[in-house]
N, C-alpha and C positions, 0 to 999 in steps of 0.2 A: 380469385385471389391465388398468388403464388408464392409456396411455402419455399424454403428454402433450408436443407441438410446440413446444416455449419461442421458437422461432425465429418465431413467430405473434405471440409475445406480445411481445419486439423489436420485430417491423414496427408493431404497435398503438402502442410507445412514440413511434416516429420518426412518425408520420402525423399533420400539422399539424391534421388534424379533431378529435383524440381530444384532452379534456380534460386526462389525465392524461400529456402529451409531456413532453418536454424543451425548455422553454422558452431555456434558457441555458446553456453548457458554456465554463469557464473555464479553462487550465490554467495549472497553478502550477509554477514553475521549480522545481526539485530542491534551487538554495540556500533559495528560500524555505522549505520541507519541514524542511528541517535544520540551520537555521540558528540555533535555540535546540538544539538536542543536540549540533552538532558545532559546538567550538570552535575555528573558522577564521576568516580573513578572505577566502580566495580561493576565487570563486563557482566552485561544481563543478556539469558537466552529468550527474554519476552518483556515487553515493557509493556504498561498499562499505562493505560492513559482515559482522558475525558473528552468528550464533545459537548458542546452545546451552543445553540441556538435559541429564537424565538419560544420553539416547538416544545425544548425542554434539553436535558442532558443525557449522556449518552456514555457509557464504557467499552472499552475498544481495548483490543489488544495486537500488538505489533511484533510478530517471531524472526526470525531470519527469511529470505525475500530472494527474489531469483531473477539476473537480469539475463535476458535472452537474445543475444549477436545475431540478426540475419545476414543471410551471403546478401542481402541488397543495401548494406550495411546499415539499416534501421533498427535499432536498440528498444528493448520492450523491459519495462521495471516492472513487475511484478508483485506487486506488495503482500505481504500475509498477514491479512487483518484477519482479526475474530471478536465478533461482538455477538450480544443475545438480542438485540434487539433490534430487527433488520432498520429501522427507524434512523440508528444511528447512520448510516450508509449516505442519508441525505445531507447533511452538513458536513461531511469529511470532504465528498466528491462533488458539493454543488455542484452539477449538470448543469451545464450550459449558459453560465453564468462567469467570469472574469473576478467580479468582488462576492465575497464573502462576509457573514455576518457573525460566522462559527468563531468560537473562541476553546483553542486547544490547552488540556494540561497535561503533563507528566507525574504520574505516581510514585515518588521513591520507595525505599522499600518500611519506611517506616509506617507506610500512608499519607503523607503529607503534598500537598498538590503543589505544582511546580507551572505555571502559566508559561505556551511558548508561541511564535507563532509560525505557521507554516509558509510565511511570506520570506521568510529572512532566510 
């Protein structure tokens, strides 16, 4: 079996010689992010939010997010989630799957839950 260094292949990214760098890294405020899904007017540095599936439901949190320009001009989003339950991880990103069964919400800041969907 052959292991493989990923942390090589990092430094290749960041090294201002190598064609394929990271030419550009922008980040995007948290309102921008959710500012078509969550219907507010007051800019949030973190949104909370719900998963759930089959499995059960899930809390998640959504910060400001980092998109990253390659010189081969391939675009990397970066998302800044934070949850306590690595659980929740499977119904955000269903792997390898096109349709989903997750149903998203958004938390205001009252508490009140806000159904949205990540299709739209």
């Amino acid at each position: 079996m052959t292991t493989m260094d990923l942390n090589e292949n990092i430094k290749a990214m960041l090294e201002r010689s190598n064609e394929a760098t990271v030419g550009s890294c922008y980040i995007i405020k948290c309102q921008d992010l959710t500012s078509k899904i969550c219907d507010t007017l007051k800019p949030v540095d973190l949104q909370r939010s719900l998963v759930s599936d089959n499995e059960g439901t899930y809390s998640f949190e959504l910060a400001s997010s980092y998109l990253y320009l390659f010189h081969t001009q391939v675009a990397f989003l970066c998302l800044s989630l934070s949850f306590t339950q690595l659980e929740a991880l499977k119904p955000i990103c269903n792997p390898g799957f096109a349709y989903s069964a997750a149903v998203f919400q958004w938390i205001d800041g009252s508490g009140e839950r806000h159904p949205f969907s990540m299709e739209n």
